[in-house]
C-alpha positions as CSV (number, residue, x, y, z in Angstrom):
1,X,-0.2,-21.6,0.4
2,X,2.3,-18.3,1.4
3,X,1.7,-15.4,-0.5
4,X,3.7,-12.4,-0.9
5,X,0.4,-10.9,0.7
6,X,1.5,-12.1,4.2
7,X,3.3,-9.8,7.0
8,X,6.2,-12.4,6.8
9,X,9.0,-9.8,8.4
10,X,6.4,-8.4,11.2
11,X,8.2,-10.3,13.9
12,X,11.4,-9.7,13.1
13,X,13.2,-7.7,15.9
14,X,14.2,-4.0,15.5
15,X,14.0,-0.6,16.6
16,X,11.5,0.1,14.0
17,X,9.3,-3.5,14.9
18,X,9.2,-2.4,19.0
19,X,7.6,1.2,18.2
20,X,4.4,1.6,19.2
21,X,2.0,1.1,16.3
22,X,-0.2,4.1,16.6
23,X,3.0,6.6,16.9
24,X,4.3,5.1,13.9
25,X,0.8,5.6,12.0
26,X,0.3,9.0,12.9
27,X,4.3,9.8,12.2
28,X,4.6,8.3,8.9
29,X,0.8,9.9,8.0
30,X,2.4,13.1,8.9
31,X,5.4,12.4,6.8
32,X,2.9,11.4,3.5
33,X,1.5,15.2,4.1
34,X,5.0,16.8,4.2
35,X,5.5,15.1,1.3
36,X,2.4,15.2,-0.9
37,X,2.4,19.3,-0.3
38,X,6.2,19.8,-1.4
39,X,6.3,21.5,-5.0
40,X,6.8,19.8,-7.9
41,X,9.5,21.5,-8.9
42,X,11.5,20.4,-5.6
43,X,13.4,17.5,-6.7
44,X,16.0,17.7,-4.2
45,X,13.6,17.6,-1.1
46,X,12.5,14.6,-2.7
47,X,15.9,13.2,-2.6
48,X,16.7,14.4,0.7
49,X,13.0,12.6,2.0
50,X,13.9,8.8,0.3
51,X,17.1,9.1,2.4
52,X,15.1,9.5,5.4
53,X,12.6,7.1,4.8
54,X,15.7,4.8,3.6
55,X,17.3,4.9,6.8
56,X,14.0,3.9,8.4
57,X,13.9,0.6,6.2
58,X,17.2,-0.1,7.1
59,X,16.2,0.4,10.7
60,X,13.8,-2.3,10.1
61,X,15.9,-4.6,8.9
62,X,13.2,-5.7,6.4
63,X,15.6,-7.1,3.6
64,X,15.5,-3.8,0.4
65,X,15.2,-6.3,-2.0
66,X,11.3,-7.5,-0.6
67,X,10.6,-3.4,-0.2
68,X,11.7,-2.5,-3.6
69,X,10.0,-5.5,-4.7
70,X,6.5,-4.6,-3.3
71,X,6.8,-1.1,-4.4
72,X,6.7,-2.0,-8.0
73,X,3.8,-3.7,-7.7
74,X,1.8,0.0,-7.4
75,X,4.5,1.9,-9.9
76,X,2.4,0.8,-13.3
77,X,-1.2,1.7,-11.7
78,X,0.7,5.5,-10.7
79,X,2.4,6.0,-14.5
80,X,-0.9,4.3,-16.2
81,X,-3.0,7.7,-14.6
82,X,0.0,10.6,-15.0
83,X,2.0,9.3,-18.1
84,X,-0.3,12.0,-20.2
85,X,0.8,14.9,-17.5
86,X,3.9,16.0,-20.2
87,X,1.2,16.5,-22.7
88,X,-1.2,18.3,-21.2
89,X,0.6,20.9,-19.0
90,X,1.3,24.6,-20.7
91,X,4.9,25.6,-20.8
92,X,7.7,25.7,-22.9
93,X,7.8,22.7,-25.4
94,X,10.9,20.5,-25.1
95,X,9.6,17.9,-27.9
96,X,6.7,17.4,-30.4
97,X,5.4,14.1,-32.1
98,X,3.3,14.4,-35.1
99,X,0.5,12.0,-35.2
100,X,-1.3,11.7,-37.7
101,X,-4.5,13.7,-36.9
102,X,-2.8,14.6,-33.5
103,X,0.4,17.1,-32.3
104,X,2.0,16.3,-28.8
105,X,3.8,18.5,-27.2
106,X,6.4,17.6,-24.3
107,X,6.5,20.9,-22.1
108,X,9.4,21.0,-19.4
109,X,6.5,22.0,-17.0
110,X,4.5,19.0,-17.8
111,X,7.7,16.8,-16.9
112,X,8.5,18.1,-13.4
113,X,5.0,17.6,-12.7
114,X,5.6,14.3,-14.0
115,X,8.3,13.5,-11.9
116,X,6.8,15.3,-8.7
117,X,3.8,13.0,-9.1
118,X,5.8,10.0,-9.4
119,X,8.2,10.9,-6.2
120,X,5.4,11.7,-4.0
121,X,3.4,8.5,-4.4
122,X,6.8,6.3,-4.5
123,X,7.6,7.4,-1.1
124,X,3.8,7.7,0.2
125,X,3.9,3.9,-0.8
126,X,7.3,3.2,0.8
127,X,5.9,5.0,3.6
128,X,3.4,2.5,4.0
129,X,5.5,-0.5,3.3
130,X,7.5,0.5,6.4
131,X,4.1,0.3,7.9
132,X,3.1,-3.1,7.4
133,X,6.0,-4.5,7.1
134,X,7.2,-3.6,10.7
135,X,3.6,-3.6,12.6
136,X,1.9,-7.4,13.0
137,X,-1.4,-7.4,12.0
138,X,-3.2,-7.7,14.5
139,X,-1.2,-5.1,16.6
140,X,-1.8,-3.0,13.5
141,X,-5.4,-3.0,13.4
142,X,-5.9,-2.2,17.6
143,X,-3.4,0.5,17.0
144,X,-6.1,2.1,14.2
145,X,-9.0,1.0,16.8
146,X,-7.2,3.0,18.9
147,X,-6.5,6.3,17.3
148,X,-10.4,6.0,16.8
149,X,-10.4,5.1,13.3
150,X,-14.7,4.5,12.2
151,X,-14.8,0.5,13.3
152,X,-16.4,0.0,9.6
153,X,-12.9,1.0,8.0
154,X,-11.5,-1.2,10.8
155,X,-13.4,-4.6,10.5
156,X,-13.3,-3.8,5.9
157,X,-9.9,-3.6,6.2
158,X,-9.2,-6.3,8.8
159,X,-11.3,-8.7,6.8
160,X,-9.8,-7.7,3.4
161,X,-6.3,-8.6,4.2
162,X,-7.1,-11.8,6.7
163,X,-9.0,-13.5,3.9
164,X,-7.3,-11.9,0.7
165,X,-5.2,-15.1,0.9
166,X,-8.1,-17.2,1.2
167,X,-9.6,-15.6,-2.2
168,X,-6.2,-16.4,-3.7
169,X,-6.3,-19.7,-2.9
170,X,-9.9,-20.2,-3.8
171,X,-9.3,-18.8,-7.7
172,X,-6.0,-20.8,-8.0
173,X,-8.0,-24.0,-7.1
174,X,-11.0,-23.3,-9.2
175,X,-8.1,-21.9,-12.5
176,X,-6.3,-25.4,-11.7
177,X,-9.4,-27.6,-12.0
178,X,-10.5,-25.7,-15.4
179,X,-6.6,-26.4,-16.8
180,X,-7.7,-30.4,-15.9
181,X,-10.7,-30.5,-17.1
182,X,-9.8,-28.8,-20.6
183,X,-6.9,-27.6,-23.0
184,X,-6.3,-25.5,-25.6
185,X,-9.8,-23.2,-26.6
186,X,-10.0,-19.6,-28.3
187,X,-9.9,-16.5,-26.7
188,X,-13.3,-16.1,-26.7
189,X,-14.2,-19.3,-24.5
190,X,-10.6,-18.3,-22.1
191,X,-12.7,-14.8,-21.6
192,X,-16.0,-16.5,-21.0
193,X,-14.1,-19.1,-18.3
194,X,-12.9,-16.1,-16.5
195,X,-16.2,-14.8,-16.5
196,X,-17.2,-18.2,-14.9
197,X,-14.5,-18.0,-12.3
198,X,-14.9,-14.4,-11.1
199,X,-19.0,-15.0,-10.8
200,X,-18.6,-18.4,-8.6
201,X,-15.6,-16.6,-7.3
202,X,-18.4,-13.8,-6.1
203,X,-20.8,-16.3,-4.7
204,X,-18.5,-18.6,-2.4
205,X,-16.7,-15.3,-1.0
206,X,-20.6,-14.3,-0.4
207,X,-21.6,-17.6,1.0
208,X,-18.2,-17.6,3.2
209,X,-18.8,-13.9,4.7
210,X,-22.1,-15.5,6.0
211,X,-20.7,-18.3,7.6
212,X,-18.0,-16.3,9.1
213,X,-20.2,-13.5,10.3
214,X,-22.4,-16.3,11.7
215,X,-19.5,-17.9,13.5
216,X,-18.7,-14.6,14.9
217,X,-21.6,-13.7,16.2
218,X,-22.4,-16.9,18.4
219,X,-18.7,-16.6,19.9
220,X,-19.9,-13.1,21.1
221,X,-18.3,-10.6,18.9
222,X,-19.7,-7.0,19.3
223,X,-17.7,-5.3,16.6
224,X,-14.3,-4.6,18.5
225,X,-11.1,-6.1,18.7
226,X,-9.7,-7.8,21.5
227,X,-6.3,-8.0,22.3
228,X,-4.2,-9.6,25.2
229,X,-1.7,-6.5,25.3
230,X,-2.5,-2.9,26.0
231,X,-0.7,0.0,24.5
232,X,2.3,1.8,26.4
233,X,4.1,4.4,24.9
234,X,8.0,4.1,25.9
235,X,10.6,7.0,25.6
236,X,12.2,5.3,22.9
237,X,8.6,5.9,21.0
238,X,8.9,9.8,21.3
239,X,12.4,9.7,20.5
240,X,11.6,8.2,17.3
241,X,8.4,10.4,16.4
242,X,10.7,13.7,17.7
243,X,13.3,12.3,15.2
244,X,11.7,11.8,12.5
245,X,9.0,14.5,12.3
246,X,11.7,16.9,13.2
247,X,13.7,16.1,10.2
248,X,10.9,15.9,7.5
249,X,10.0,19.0,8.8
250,X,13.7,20.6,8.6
251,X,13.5,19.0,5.1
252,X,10.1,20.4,3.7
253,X,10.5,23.9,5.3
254,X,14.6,24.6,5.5
């Protein structure tokens, strides 16, 4: 089964795709921290940094409509944690809502934090889109190997996203064969099947960590991934990191 979890563009060939994947780590890293220290109140850096990061994506040629797709997939967890940022910053007080045994109070302040919260971690995500999207995987995870990365963040995340589709797959068969074998019930017995689900869930993704680490281990796996293809870094690398980290940097500073 194809998920949306899959690196389906990772091959496709562009400027962006052919850049080494440890310059592009450590230049789009250092773009998140241009970003995420850029006041608040800065809206129009903000601006200024989705063109850049735009222009990257297009770069890519990874289609806008799958980016802007898999960016709202994070933008309810960001404005479930800072909606209550209006209400809680001091400042003056742009709007009030009488509750009944509560006041709320909108303050201009609290809404440019708002916003400055919900900029940075848009373009900290799109940041990583570009990432994934334009790195294969496996290149991806020797390039963090490389920059030294601890190997237990390595092989966690490796794992995670080689057999995230495999735990899909698993919950969709085990939710199909509970829709066959049943029909209708009250909410209570729908929250006790999901109960069901994620404990067996639980044990066969125990069960199948065992078997794989097993397997692993009698084909001679020491903890470090092997790869056919060393890393060069090519002029056309530094171009791009020169590029780009000079213009976040003209944009955060100038």
């Amino acid at each position: 089964m194809q998920h949306d979890l899959s690196n389906k563009y990772g091959d496709v060939k562009s400027i962006i795709h052919g850049i080494d994947p440890r310059i592009k780590t450590l230049s789009l890293i250092f773009f998140i921290f241009l970003v995420v220290s850029t006041p608040a109140d800065e809206g129009s850096r903000f601006s200024t940094y989705f063109l850049l990061i735009s222009s990257v994506v297009i770069l890519s040629r990874v289609p806008l409509s799958f980016v802007f797709r898999r960016s709202l997939t994070v933008i309810p967890f960001v404005l479930l944690v800072f909606l209550s940022l209006p209400f809680i910053q001091g400042g003056e007080v742009m709007a009030s809502y009488d509750l009944r045994f509560l006041q709320l109070n909108v303050t201009h302040r609290g809404l440019e934090t708002l916003i400055g919260v919900f900029a940075k971690s848009y373009l900290s995500v799109l940041s990583m889109i570009v990432l994934t999207s334009t790195t294969p995987f496996p290149r991806l995870i020797r390039g963090f190997e490389s920059l030294k990365m601890p190997k237990i963040m390595v092989l966690t995340i490796s794992f995670m996203c080689r057999y995230m589709t495999v735990l899909v797959d698993e919950t969709m068969r085990m939710k199909r064969a509970r829709d066959l074998r049943s029909s209708g019930g009250n909410r209570r017995w729908h929250i006790e099947t999901v109960g069901d689900i994620i404990g067996n869930l639980f044990i066969r993704s125990y069960g199948r960590g065992e078997r794989i680490y097993n397997a692993m281990l009698s084909r001679g796996f020491t903890g470090s991934i092997k790869t056919l293809d060393d890393f060069k870094i090519r002029a056309l690398d530094g171009i791009f990191a020169a590029f780009f980290i000079a213009a976040a940097v003209v944009v955060r500073f100038i």
